[in-house]
N, C-alpha and C positions, 0 to 999 in steps of 0.2 A: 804218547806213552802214558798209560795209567800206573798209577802205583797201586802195592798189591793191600787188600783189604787188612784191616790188624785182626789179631786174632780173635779180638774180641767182637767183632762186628757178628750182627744180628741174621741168623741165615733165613734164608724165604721158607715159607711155615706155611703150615694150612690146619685147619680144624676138623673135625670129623664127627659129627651128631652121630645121636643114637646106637653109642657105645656099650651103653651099662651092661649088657651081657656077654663081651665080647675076650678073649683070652688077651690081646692085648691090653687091653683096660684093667681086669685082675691081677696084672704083672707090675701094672705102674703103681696098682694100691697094693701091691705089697711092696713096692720099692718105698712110697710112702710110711706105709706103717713102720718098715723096718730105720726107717728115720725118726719117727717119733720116738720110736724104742728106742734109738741111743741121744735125743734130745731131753725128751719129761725124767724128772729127775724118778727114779723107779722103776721109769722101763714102760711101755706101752701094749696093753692087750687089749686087741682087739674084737675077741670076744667079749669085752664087759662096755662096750659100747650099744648102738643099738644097729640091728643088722637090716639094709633096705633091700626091699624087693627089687629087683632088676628094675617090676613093672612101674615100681613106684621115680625111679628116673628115666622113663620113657614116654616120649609125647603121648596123648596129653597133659601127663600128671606131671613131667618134669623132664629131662635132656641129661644125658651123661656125653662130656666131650673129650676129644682127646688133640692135643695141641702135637701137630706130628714136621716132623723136616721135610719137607717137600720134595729134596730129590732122595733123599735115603728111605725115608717113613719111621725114622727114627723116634718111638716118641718122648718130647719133650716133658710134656708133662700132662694133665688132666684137672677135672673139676665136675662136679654137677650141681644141678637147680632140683628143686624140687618141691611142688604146690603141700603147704602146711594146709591145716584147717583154719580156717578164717580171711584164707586166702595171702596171705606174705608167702615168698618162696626163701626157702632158705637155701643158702649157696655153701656145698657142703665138696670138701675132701678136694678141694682147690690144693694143686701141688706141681711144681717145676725141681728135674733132675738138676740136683746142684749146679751141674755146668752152664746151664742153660738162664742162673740166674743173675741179674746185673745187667740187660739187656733189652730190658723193657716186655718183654714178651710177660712176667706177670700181670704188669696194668693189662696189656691186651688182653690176656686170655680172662681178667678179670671183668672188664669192658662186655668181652663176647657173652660171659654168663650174667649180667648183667640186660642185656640184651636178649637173652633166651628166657629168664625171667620175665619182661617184659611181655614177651610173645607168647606165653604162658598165661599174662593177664595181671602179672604180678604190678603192683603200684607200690609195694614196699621189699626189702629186700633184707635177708636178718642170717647171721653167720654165728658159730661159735669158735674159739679155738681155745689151744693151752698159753698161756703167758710167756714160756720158753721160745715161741715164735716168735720173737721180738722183728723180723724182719718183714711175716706176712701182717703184724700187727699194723705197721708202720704203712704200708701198704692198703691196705683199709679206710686208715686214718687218713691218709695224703687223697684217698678217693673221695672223701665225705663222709666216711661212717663214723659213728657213735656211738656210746655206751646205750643197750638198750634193758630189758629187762631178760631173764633167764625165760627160754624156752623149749629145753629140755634138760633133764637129768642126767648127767655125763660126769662119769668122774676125774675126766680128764678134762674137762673144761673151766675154762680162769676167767673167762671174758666172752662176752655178748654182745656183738656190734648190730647195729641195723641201718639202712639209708630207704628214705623215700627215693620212687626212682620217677 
């Protein structure tokens, strides 16, 4: 007799490249933003950020993913890469539906765009976020990353990590 899973256990997942244009991907970055909005102290708009072309997170310039539940296609959460000039990829809009967090599935999906960098060409890897993210910061940090220098203008951003990869 097996006993039954807690509730907390990790369900089987899969990933799905080459999202950036896709209406589920749009759903999840609004479920995101509308997080940021009640996390950054002021509220979060998204139009005073900077706006990516679909093309610019689609092979070859970069991968939009989407972290989905396997039997339902639920999705969990999303992220993409994206080739800078000079060649670092930045790993931008990296995000897990609350429930889904505490369960490992962020190091994964962080690993996977990690890895999609990589196959991109990428030999460094560079993030920004807002400070109020204390849990995705943490996150970063327990990966390798590092204070790196500011590479871009965002008024919502507090910290600039990077990792050789």
């Amino acid at each position: 007799m097996t006993s039954p899973k807690p509730a907390t256990s990790t369900p089987p997942v899969r990933i799905i490249e080459g999202q950036a244009a896709s209406e589920r991907a749009a759903r999840a970055l609004e479920a995101y933003f509308d997080e940021l909005d009640e996390r950054i102290a002021g509220g979060f708009d998204p139009a005073l950020t900077e706006q990516v072309d679909p093309d610019d997170v689609t092979p070859p310039q970069g991968d939009f993913l989407l972290l989905t539940e396997l039997t339902t296609g639920k999705v969990l959460g999303c992220g993409g890469v994206r080739v800078l000039p000079g060649g670092d990829v930045e790993l931008r809009r990296m995000w897990l539906v609350p429930d889904a967090r505490g369960k490992g599935l962020g190091r994964f999906l962080l690993r996977t765009l990690e890895n999609r960098a990589r196959a991109l060409g990428g030999r460094r890897v560079v993030l920004s976020v807002n400070e109020s993210l204390t849990e995705a910061i943490a996150l970063y940090k327990s990966a390798g990353y590092a204070a790196t220098e500011p590479f871009e203008d965002n008024p919502y951003v507090t910290v600039f990590l990077g990792k050789d990869l």
